[in-house]
C-alpha positions as CSV (number, residue, x, y, z in Angstrom):
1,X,6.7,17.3,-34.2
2,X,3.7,20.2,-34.6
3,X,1.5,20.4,-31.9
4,X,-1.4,22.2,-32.9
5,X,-4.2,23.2,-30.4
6,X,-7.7,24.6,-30.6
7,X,-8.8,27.1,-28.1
8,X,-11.5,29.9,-26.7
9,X,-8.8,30.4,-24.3
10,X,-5.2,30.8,-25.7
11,X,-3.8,32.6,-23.0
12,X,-4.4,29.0,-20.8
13,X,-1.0,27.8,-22.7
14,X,1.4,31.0,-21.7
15,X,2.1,29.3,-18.5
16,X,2.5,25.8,-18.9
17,X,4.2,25.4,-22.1
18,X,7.1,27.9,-20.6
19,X,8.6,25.2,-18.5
20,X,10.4,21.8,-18.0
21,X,10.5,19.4,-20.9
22,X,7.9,21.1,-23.3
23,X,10.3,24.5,-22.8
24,X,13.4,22.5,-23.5
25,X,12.2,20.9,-26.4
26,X,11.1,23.6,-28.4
27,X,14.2,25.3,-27.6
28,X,15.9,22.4,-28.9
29,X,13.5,22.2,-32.1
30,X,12.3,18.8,-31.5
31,X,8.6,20.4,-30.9
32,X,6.6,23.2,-32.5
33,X,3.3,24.1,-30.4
34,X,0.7,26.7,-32.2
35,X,-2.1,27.5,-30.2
36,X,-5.2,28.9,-32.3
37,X,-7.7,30.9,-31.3
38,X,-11.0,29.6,-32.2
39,X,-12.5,32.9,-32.3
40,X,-10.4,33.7,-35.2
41,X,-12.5,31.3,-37.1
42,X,-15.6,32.5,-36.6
43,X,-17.5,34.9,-39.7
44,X,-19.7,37.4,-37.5
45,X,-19.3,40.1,-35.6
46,X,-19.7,39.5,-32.1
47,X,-17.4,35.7,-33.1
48,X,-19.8,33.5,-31.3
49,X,-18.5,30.2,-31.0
50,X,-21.5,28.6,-29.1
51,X,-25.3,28.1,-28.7
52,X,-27.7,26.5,-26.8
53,X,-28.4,22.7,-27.6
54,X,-31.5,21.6,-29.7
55,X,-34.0,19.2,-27.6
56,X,-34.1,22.2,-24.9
57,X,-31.2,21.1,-22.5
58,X,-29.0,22.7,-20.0
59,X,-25.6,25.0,-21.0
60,X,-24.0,25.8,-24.1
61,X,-22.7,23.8,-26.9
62,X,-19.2,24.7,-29.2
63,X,-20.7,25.3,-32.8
64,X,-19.2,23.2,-35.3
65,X,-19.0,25.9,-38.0
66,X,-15.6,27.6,-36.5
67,X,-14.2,24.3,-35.6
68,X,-14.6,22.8,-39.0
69,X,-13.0,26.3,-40.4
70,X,-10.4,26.2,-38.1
71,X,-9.4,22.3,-38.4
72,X,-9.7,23.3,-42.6
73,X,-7.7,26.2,-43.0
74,X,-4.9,24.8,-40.8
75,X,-4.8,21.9,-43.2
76,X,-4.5,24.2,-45.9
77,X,-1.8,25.9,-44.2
78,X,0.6,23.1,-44.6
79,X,-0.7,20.3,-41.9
80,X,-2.9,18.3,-44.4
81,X,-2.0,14.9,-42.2
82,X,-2.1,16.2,-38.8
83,X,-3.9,13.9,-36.7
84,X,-7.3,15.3,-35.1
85,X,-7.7,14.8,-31.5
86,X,-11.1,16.2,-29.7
87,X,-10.5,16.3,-26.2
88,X,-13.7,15.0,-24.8
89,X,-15.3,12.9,-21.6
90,X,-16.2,10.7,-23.9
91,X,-13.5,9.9,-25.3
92,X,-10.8,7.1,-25.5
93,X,-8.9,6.9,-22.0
94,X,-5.7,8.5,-22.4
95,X,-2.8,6.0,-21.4
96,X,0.7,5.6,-22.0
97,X,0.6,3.1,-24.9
98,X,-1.1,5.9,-26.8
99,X,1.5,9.0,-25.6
100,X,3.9,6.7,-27.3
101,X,1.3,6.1,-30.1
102,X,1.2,10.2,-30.9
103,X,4.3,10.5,-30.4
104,X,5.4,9.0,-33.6
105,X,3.6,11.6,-35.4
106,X,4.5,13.7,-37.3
107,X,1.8,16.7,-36.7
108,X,-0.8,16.2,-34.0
109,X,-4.1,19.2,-33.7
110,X,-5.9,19.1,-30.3
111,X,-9.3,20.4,-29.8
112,X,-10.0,21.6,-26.5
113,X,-14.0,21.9,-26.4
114,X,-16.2,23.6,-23.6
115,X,-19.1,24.4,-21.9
116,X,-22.0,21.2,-22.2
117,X,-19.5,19.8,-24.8
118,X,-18.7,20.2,-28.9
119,X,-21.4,19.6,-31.4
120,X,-21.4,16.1,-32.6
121,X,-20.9,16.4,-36.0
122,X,-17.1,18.0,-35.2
123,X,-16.4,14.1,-33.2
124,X,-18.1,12.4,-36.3
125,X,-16.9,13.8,-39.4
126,X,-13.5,16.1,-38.5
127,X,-12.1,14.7,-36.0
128,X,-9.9,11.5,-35.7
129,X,-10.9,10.3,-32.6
130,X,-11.7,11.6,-29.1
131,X,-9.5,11.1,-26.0
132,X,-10.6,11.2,-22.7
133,X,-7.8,12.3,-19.7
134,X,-9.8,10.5,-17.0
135,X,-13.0,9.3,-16.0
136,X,-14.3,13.0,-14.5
137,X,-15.4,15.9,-16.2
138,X,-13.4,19.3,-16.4
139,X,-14.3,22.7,-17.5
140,X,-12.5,22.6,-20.8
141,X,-10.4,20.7,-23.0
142,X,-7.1,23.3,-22.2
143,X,-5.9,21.1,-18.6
144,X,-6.4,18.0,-21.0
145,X,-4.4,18.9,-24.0
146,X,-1.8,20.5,-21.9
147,X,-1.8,17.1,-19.9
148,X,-1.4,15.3,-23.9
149,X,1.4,17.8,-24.9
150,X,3.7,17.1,-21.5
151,X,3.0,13.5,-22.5
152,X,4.4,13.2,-25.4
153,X,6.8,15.8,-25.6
154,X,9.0,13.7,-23.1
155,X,8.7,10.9,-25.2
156,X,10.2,12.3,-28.5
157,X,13.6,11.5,-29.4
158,X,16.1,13.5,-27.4
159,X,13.5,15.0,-25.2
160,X,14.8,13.3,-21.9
161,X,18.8,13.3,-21.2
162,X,18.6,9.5,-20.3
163,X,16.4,7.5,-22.7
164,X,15.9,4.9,-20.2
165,X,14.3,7.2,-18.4
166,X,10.5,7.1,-20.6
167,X,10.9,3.2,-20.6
168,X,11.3,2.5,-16.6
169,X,8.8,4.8,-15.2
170,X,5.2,3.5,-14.1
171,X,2.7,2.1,-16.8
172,X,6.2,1.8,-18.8
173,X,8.9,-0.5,-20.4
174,X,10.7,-2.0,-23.0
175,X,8.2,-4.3,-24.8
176,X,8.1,-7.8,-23.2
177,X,9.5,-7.2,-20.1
178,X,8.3,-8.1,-17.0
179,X,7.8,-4.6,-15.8
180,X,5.1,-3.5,-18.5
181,X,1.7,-2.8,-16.4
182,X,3.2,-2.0,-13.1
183,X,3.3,1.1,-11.5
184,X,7.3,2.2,-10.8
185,X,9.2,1.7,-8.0
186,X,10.0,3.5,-4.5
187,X,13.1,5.9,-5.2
188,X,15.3,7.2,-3.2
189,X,18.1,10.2,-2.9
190,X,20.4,12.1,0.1
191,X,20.6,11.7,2.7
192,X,20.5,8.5,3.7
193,X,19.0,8.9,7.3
194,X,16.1,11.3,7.6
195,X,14.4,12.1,10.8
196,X,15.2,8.6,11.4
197,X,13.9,7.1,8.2
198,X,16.5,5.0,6.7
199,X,17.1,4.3,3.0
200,X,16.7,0.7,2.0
201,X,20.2,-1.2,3.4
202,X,19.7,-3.0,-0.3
203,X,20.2,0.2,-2.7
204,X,23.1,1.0,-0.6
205,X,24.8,-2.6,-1.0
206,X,26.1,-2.1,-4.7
207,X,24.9,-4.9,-5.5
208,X,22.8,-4.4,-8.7
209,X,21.5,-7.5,-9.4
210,X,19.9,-7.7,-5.8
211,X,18.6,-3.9,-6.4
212,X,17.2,-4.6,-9.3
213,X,15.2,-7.8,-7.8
214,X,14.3,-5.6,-4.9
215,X,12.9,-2.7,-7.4
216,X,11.2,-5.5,-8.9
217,X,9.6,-6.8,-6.0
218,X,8.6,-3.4,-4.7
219,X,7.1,-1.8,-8.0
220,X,4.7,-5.3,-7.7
221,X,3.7,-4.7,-4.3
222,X,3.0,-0.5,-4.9
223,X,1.1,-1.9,-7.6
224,X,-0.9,-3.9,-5.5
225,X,-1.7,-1.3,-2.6
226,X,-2.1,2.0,-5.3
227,X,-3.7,0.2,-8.2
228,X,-4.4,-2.9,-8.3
229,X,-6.9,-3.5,-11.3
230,X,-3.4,-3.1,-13.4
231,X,-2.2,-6.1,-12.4
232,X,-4.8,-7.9,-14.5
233,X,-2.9,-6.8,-17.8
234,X,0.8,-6.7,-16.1
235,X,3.0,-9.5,-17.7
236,X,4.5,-11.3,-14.6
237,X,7.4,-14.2,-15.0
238,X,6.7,-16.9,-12.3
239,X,9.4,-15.0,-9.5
240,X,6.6,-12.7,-9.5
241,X,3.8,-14.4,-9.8
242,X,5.2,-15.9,-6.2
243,X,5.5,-12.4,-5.1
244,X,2.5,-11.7,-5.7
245,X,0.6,-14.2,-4.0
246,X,3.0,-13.4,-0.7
247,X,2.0,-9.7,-1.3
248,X,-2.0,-10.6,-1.3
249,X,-1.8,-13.6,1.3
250,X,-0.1,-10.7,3.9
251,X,-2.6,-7.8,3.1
252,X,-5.6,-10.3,3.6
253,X,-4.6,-11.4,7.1
């Protein structure tokens, strides 16, 4: 995959990109990240990349001539299909079904925008869509994509050692299982007896069929006490569904 991104502020990406899975898989080839300055795409002399909004409001707005040039040119340098992301508070909430979504493409370009936001006509007519990180505002688009890129890097194909890894973490799994729409598990490593806290006697047992009920069990109830307005779209067999009631009738007491 090409990961393209769209920037004021290119030296953001020095940091993050140098670590963890989005190092490794470059190093292995299975990602290519350009980061463009936006500046580059501007025509006069002082590059000037925004101005103030018409109808007399607050801040600065990204013009859309250098993002149209930019988003262009790149196209004509040999990503014609790359899929157009701006990276905007408005925008569709980022979840995991769509990592796993841009993932399978082939060449992705994000647009990190700033200031009071990115004229509309760049959301209208070049971009693909808009994503949205979360429901707050941040000072650019740069924590955003970089947020995107770790995302779906460890998604690709022979990003993660274990591939069973990306399909039992939280908000995860193979499709049709019961744990889809749950949050993940408690874990656990050495020792087992920490300042008096004791592992779970069950994930000591070596008994996997009772661990695995037990992660079951507990992923529902985290679920319940951290975020609870997933489990209106979790798919829950009837063992849980009787969990679950135990889990609510016990916090309501």
């Amino acid at each position: 995959m090409t990961l393209g991104i769209v920037t004021i502020f290119p030296e953001f990406f020095a940091g993050p990109f140098q670590h963890g899975i989005l190092r490794r898989s470059q190093e292995a080839g299975l990602l290519k990240i350009e980061v463009h300055d936006l500046r580059r795409f501007t025509t006069d002399r002082h590059r000037t990349v925004d101005d103030r909004p018409f109808g007399g409001e607050e801040g600065m707005v990204l013009k859309p001539e250098p993002i149209f040039e930019a988003v262009e040119r790149l196209r004509e340098q040999g990503r014609p299909r790359a899929r157009v992301i701006l990276l905007s508070a408005q925008g569709r909430l980022f979840r995991q079904p769509l990592a796993s979504e841009l993932a399978r493409e082939e060449s992705l370009l994000l647009l990190c925008g700033r200031y009071e936001g990115v004229d509309e006509r760049v959301a209208e007519h070049l971009a693909d869509e808009e994503i949205s990180i979360g429901d707050y505002v941040l000072s650019g688009g740069e924590l955003a994509a970089a947020v995107v890129a770790d995302a779906v890097a460890r998604l690709l194909p022979g990003a993660l050692g274990n591939v069973a890894s990306a399909v039992r973490e939280s908000f995860s799994g193979p499709p049709g299982e019961e744990q889809v729409g749950l949050l993940d598990c408690p874990h656990y490593t050495r020792p087992a007896t920490f300042r008096d806290m004791a592992v779970p006697d069950v994930l000591l047992s070596g008994d996997h069929q009772r661990i695995a009920q037990w992660r079951r069990r507990k992923a529902l109830e985290k679920t319940w006490r951290n975020r609870p307005e997933l489990l209106s779209r979790a798919i829950l067999d009837d063992q849980q569904k009787e969990w679950l009631a135990e889990i609510q009738g016990r916090k309501t007491l």
